[in-house]
C-alpha positions in Angstrom: 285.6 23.0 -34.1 283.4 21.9 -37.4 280.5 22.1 -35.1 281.0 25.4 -34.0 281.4 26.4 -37.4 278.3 25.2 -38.5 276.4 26.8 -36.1 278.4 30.1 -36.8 277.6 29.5 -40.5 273.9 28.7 -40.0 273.3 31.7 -38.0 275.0 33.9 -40.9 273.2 32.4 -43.8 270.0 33.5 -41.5 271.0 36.8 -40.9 271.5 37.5 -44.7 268.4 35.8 -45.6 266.5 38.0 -42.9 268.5 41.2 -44.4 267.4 40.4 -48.1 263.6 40.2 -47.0 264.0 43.9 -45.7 265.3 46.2 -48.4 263.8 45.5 -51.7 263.3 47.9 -54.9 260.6 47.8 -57.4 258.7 44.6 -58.9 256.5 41.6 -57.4 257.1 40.5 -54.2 255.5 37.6 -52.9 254.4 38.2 -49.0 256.6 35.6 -47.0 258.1 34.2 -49.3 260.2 37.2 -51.1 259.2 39.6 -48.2 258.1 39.9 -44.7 255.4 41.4 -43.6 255.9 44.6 -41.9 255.5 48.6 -42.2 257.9 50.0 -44.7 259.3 53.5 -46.1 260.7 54.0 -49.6 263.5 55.8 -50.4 262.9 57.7 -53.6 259.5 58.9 -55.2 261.1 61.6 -57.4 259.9 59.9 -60.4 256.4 59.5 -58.9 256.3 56.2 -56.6 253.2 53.6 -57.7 252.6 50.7 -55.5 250.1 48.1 -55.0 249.1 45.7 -52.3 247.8 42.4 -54.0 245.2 39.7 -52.5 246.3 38.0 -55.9 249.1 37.1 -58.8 246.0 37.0 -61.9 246.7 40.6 -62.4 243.3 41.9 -61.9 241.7 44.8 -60.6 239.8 43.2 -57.6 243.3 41.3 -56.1 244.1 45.2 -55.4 243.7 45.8 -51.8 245.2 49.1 -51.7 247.6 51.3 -53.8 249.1 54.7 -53.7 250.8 57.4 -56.2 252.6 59.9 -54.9 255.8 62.1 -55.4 256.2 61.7 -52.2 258.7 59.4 -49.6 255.9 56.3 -48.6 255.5 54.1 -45.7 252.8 50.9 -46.5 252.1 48.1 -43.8 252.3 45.0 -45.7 250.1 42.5 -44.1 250.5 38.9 -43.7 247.6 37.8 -45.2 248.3 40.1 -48.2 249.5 38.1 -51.0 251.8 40.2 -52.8 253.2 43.6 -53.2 254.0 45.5 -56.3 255.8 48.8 -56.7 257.1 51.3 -59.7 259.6 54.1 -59.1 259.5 53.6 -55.5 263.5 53.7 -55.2 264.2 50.7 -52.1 261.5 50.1 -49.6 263.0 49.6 -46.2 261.1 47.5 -43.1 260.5 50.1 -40.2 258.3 47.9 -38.2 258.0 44.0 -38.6 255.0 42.6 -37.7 255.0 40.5 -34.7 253.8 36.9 -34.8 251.3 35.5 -33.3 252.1 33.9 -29.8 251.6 30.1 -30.0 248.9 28.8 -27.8 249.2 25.6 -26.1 245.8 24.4 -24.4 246.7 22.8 -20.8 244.4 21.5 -18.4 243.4 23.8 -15.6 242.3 23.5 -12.5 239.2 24.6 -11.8 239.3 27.5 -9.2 235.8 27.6 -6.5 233.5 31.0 -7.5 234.7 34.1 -5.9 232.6 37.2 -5.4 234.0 39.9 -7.3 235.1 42.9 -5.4 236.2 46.5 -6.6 239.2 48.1 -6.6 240.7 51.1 -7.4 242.5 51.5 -10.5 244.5 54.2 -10.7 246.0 55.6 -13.9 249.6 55.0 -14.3 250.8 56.5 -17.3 249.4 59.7 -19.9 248.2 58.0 -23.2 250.2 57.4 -26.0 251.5 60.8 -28.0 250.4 60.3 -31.8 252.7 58.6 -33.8 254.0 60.5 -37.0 254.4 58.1 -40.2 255.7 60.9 -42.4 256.8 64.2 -41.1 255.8 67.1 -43.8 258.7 69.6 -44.3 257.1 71.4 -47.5 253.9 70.8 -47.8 250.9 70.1 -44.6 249.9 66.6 -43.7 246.7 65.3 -45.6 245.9 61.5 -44.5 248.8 59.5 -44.6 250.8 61.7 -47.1 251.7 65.6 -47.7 250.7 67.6 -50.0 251.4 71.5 -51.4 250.6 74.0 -48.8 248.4 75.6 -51.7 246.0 72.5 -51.9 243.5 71.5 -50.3 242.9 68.3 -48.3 239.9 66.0 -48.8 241.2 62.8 -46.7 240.1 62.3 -43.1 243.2 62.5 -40.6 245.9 60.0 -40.9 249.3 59.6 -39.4 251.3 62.3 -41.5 252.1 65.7 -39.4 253.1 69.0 -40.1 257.0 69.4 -39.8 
């Protein structure tokens, strides 16, 4: 019985350490440590969202990889080789998307096959591409990069994943 309620307990204490790394509101994070990596989306940017992702903790302006400011709802990929990630006003960012792990590798010996001549084949297509992927759907305003804007403006970014709603 105290067995299975270890293991019971164990997996718990997981679970609500796995749920604490996904929802988290604004200040420092450090990547892997306080978060996981992953694509999230904020909940509030009424009060203008600012957030940062950070190759360093020094504070400077060359650790920024990339940042945003918008009065907008967000979604940032955090990656794992960012350092940190810093945000203002952002209301609670939630993980959409973790990012998968690299598969571990584990050399073998292999047999070594004799040549063989290649030879074509056919390849027939088996499915229509992929349908473009929407990161923020714009209600109000038109798409403009990754984010919306006022219908009235004008957009200078090249296209991103936002679409018109």
């Amino acid at each position: 019985m105290k067995k299975v309620l270890f293991i019971v307990l164990t997996a718990v204490i997981g679970l609500v350490g796995l749920l604490a790394s996904a929802c988290f509101g604004d200040g420092i994070f450090r990547v892997g440590v306080d978060i996981q990596p992953g694509t999230y989306r904020n909940s509030d940017s009424s009060d203008c969202c600012y957030w940062e992702r950070l190759s360093g903790l020094d504070g400077t302006l060359e650790e920024i990889i990339a940042n945003n400011f918008t009065c907008d709802l967000d979604v940032v990929t955090i990656s794992p080789t960012d350092v940190a990630f810093s945000s203002i006003r952002c209301g609670v960012w939630t993980l959409v998307a973790p990012v998968e792990p690299a598969p571990t590798v584990v050399p073998t010996a292999m047999p070594v096959e004799p040549t063989v001549e290649p030879t074509a084949v056919p390849i027939e297509p088996t499915a229509a591409p992929p349908s473009k992927t929407c990161c923020k759907i714009c209600t109000t305003g038109k798409a403009c990069g990754d984010s919306c804007i006022s219908r009235s403006y004008t957009c200078h970014k090249p296209p991103g994943c936002a679409c018109d709603g």
